[in-house]
C-alpha positions as a printed Julia matrix, in Angstrom:
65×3 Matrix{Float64}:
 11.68   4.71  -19.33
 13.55   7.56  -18.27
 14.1    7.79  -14.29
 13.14  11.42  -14.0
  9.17  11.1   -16.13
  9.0    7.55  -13.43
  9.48  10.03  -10.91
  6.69  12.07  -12.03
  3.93   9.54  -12.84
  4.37   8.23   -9.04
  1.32   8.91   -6.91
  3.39   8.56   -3.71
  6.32   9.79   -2.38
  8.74   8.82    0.39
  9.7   11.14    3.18
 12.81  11.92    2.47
 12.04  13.01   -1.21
  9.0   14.88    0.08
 11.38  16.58    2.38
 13.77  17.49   -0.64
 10.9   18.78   -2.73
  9.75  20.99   -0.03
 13.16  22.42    0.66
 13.33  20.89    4.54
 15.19  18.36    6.39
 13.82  14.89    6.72
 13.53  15.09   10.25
 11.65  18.62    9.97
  8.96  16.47    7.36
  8.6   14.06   10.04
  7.67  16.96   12.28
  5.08  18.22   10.05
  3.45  14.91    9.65
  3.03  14.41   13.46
  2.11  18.1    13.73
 -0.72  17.77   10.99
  1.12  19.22    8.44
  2.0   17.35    5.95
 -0.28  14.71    5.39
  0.91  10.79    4.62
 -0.76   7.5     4.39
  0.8    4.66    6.62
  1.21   1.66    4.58
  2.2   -0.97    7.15
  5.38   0.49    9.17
  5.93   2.81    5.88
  4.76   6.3     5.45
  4.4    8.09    2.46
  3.04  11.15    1.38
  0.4   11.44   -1.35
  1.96  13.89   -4.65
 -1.45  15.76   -4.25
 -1.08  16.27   -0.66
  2.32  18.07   -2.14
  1.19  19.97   -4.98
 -1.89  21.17   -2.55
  0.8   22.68   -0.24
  2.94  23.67   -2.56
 -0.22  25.67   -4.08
 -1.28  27.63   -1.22
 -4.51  26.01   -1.43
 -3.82  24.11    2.51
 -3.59  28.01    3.57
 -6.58  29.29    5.9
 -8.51  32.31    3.95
């Protein structure tokens, strides 16, 4: 299976490639997380960030009205 469509079916992503998608430094996502955000799930010492959570920003639907 190709790397790039494995990529895409993940439900999860790490910091760092949230950070990339969004356009921001990995430190800045970190920020965001603490702040509110950017939402993530803690999976024992890991965080991750949901792909929804993503696309949701990404959309303009997290915006206030």
């Amino acid at each position: 299976m190709n790397t790039s469509k494995q990529k895409r079916q993940r439900k999860t992503r790490s910091v760092a490639e949230a950070a990339q998608i969004l356009g921001i430094g990995r430190n800045q996502a970190y920020d965001a997380i603490k702040k509110g955000e950017l939402y993530a799930i803690r999976i024992g010492r890991r965080l991750v960030v949901p792909q929804v959570a993503l696309d949701r920003l990404l959309s303009g639907a997290d915006r206030a009205a």
